[in-house]
N, C-alpha and C positions, 0 to 999 in steps of 0.2 A: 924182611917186612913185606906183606899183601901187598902189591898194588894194582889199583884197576885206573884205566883211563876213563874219567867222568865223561871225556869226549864222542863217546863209543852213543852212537847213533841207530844203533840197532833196535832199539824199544822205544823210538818217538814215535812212532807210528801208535804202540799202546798207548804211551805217554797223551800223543793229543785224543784217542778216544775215550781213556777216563776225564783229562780235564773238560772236554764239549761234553761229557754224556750227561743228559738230562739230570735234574737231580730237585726235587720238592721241599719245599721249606717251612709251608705254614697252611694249614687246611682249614675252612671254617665251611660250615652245613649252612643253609637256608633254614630260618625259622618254621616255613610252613610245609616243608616237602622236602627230597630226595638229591635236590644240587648241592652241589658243593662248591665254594670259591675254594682256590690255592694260587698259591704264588710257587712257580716252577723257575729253575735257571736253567737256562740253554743259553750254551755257549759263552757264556759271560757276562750274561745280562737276566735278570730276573722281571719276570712281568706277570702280571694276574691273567689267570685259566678259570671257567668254570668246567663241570660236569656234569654231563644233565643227559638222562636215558642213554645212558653207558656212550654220549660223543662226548667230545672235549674242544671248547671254543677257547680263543685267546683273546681278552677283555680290552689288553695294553700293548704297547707296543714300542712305548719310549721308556721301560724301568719300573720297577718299583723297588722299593728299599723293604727289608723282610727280613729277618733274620733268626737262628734257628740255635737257640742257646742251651736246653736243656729242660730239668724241668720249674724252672722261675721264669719262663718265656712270658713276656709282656704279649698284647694282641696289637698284631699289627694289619689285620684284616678282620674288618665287621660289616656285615647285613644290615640295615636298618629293620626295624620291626615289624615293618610293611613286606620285607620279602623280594624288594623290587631295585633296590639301590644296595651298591657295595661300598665301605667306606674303605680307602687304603692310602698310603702314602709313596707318592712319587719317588723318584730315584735322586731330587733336588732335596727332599723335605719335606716338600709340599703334602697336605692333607688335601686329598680329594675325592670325589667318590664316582665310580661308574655304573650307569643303566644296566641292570644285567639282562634286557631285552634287546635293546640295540647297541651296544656300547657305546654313547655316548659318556664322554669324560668333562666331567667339571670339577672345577678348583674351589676348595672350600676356604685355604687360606693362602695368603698374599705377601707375608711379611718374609724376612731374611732367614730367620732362624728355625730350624724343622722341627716336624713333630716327629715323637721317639715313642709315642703307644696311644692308643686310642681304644674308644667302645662307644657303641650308638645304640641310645636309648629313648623312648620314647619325649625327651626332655632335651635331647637335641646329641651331638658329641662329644662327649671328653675327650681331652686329648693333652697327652705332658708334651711341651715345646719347650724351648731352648731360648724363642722369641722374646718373651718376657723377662724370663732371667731364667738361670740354668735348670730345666726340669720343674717347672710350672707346671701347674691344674687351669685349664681352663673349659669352657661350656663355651663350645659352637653351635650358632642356628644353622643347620644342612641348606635352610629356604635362603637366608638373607647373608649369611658370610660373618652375622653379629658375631660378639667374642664377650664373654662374662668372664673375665679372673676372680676364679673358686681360691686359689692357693699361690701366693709369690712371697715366701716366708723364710725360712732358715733351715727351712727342709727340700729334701733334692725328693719328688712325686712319682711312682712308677705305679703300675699295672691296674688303671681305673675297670671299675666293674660296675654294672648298674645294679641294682635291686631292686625290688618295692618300695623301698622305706628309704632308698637314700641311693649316694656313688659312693664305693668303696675303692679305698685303695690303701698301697702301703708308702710308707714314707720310711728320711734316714736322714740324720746330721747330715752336713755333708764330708766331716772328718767320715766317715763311717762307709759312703759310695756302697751303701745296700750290703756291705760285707761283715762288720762287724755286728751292727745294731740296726733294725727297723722296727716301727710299729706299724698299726690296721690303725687307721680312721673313717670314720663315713661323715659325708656330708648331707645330711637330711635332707627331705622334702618335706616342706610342711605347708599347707594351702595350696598344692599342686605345684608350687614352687621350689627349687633347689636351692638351699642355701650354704652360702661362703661361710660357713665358720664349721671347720671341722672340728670333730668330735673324736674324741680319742676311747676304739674300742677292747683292745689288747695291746698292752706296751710291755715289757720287761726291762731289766738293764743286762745290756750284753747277752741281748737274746735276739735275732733276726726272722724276721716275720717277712713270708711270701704268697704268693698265690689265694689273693681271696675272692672267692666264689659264692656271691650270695646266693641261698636257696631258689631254686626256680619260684617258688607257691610264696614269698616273704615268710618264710620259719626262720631267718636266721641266719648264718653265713659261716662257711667252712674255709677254713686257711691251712697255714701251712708253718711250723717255728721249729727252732731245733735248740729245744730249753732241754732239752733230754741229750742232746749230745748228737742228735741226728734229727735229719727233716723226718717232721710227721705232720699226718691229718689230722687237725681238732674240727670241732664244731661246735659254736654258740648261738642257741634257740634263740629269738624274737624279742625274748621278755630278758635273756642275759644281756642281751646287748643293749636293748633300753636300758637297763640300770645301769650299765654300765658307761652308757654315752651323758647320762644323767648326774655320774660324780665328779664332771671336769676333771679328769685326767686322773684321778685319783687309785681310782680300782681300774681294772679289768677285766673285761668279761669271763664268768664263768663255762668253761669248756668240756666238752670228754674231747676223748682219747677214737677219732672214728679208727685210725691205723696207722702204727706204729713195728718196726720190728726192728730186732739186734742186729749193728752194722751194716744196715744198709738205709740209705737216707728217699722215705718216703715221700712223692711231691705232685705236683702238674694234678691236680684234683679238679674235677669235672661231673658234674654233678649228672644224673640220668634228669630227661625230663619231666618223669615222676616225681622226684625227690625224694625216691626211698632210699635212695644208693649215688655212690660216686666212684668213677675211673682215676685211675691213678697210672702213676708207674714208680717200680722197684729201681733204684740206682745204686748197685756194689761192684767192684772190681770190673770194671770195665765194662759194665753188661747196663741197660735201663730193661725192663720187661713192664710188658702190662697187665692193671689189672682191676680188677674190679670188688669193692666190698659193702656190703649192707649198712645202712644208718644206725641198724636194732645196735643194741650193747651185746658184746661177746659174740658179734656174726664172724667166723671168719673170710679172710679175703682170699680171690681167688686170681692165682697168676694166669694169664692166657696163653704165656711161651715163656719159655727160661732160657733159648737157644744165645748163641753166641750176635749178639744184634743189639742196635739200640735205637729207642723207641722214644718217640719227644709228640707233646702236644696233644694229648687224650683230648675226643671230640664226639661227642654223640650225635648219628643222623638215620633216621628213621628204626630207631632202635637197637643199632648197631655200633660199637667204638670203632672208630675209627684213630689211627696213629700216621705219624710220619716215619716211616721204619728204613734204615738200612743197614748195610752188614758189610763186611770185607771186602765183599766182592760184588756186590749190588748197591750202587745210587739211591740215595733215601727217598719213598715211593710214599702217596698213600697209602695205607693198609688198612682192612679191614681184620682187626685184630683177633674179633670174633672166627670168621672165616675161617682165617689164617692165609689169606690172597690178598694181592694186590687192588684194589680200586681204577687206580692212576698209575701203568707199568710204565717205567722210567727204562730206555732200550741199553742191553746190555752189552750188548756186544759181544757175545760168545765170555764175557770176564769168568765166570766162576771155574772155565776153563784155561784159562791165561794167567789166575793171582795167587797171591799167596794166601793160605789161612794162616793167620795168628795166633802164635800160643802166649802162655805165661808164664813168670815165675817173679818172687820178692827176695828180697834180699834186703838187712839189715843197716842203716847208718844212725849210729848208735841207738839208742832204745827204738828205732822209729820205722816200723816196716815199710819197705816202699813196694807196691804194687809196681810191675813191670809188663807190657804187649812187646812183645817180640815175631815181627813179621821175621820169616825164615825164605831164604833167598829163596825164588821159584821150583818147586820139586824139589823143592827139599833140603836137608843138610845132608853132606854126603855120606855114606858109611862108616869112611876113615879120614876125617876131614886132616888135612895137613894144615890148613889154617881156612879161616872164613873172614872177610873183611867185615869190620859193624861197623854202624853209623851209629851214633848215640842221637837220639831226636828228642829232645827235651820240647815241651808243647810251650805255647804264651800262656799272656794271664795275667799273673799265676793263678789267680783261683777259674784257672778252668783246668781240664783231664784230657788225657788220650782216652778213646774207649775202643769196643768193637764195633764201630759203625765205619764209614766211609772213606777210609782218605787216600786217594791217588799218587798222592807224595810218595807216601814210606812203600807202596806199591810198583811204584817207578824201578826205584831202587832196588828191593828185590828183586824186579826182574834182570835187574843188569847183575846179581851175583851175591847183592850185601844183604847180611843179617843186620836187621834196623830194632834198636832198641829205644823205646819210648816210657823211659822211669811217670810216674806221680808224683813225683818228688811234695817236700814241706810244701804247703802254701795250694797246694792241688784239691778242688770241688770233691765231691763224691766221695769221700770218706771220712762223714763227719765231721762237727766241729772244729775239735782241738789239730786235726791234719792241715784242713783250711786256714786255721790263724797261726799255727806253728811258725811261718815268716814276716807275721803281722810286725813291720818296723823292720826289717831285715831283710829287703830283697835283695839287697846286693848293688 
């Protein structure tokens, strides 16, 4: 039998440069011009950075909480609509927002339980907290610290969004924890006021509904379901969703199909500021790519990159998408995906000289293909291998994936010698539906 000493201290020198080396998590543009807020980790700690004619300031200084899930990512960093204040959440919970002139930091909320997603709209901030009861809707005044409870019901509230015509967002049983079942509801504005009784705009049974992005101009609002068996882009005009919010729960809005494609689960939709067009990204086999596709019927969409990377958080600033990209051997960076370059370079350290590229392969357990990344020990497999030690790395979850994007871990390991395998096993994100629920009651 193989054996290696785990104790072999020859690669912590690598080991602490992947874990310190920078690494970007969530980017939001400026409403009226060229900055960008993000939320960067150094060293162990995450705290808001702006961008602003190509310097790079740092907002915070004691955390913020941010996190970097794929593409159903909640917003955990917003702009107010004036352009002048950032809303983000402390590394306690806390909802606050900082002066992006002088960084001044004020606290917008006070109570025990944190906020888990926000968006600031000219009607003040949503924000799902914990505070009230588990994943509440509530509307804060930025000025006074007020608090309106929108939603404290039987539904667990994620990914508020503002529009013209209302706040959108998705909801879930809470048997269901956003995995099984979600609907779109909007909560109206009517007299310049926002009102508490949501409206239910798309529901299905045993269908999960994500990412909804109301149109920049109020035409309407694009999401995201996987009633097809994989996530896709819909879109429902102005006048569908009116009827639709109009038959208490009844119907559903009428939708197309903005993009949709076989085996791989469409998502992270992002509208252009025009609103002719929205950014996306492709999610199959370990890869997210970006990409961009027209509103018209029958436009098709256009990928930016298909390389081996993955790509989270489509954002549009100054007529450019912008992503949060990384890859094997590079720290996930802002990217200018248009470009094809960095924004925000995250230091690398000489890595793409130091790591391993991962390959693939699947293999069968019983009817049910399992996709496989297999990092190969540093330079390589040998010619005539007499044995190679592997690591089997099974990921958490379950409904998340290994992919090609960043992780230091199974990098570590390689460099001390081991072939590291990291299956999708049942119950794993990114390959449709039925993969996803295939351990729904069976985790083990």
């Amino acid at each position: 039998m193989y054996r290696r000493d785990l104790r072999d201290t020859s690669y912590d020198g690598l080991l602490a440069d992947m874990a310190s080396a920078d690494s970007a998590v969530v980017a939001a543009p400026a409403p009226d011009d060229g900055r960008i807020a993000y939320a960067l980790n150094r060293e162990d700690q995450t705290d808001l950075w702006l961008h602003e004619d190509g310097t790079d300031a740092r907002l915070t200084s004691e955390g913020v909480s941010a996190m970097r899930r794929g593409r159903g990512d909640t917003q955990w960093v917003a702009w107010n609509p004036a352009g002048d204040r950032i809303a983000f959440i402390d590394a306690a919970g806390t909802l606050s927002a900082v002066d992006a002139a002088t960084g001044e930091v004020e606290a917008l909320t006070h109570g025990d339980g944190p906020v888990i997603g926000l968006a600031w709209g000219e009607h003040g901030v949503a924000a799902v907290t914990n505070e009230v009861s588990r994943a509440a809707l509530v509307l804060i005044d930025p000025d006074t610290g007020g608090q309106q409870i929108l939603a404290d019901d039987d539904y667990l509230y994620s990914d508020p969004r503002w529009g013209d015509d209302g706040l959108y967002a998705v909801r879930a049983p809470h048997r269901s924890l956003f995995d099984f079942e979600a609907e779109l509801v909007r909560f109206p504005i009517r007299g310049g006021e926002i009102v508490a009784d949501a409206e239910v705009v798309f529901s299905e049974d045993a269908v999960r509904v994500q990412t909804p992005r109301p149109h920049p101009h109020g035409e309407g609002v694009a999401f995201v379901h996987d009633a097809s068996g994989f996530d896709a882009i819909h879109y429902a005009d102005a006048d569908a969703v009116d009827a639709a919010a109009g038959t208490g729960a009844e119907e559903s809005a009428e939708t197309t199909t903005v993009h949709a494609a076989d085996g791989v689960e469409v998502g992270a939709p992002a509208w252009h500021p025009g609103g002719d067009r929205l950014a996306f990204t492709a999610t199959g086999q370990g890869r997210s790519s970006p990409g961009t596709v027209p509103l018209d019927d029958d436009a098709d969409a256009d990928l930016l990159s298909t390389d081996d990377a993955f790509h989270t958080g489509p954002v549009w600033s100054d007529g450019d998408l912008l992503t949060v990209r990384g890859d094997p051997t590079t720290p996930p960076q802002v990217w200018n995906a248009d470009a094809g370059a960095a924004v925000v370079e995250t230091g690398s350290v000489g890595f793409a000289e130091r790591l391993a590229s991962p390959t693939e392969f699947t293999f069968r357990s019983g009817a049910t293909e399992i996709h496989t990344l297999v990092y190969p020990p540093v330079g390589g497999f040998p010619d005539e291998p007499d044995s190679v030690p592997v690591l089997v790395h099974p990921h958490g979850g379950p409904t998340a994936f290994d992919d090609f994007g960043w992780d230091y871990r199974s990098q570590y390991f390689a460099a001390l010698g081991y072939a590291v395998a990291m299956p999708n096993y049942r119950g794993s994100d990114g390959y449709g539906r039925a993969h996803r629920m295939a351990n729904d009651d069976d985790w083990g």
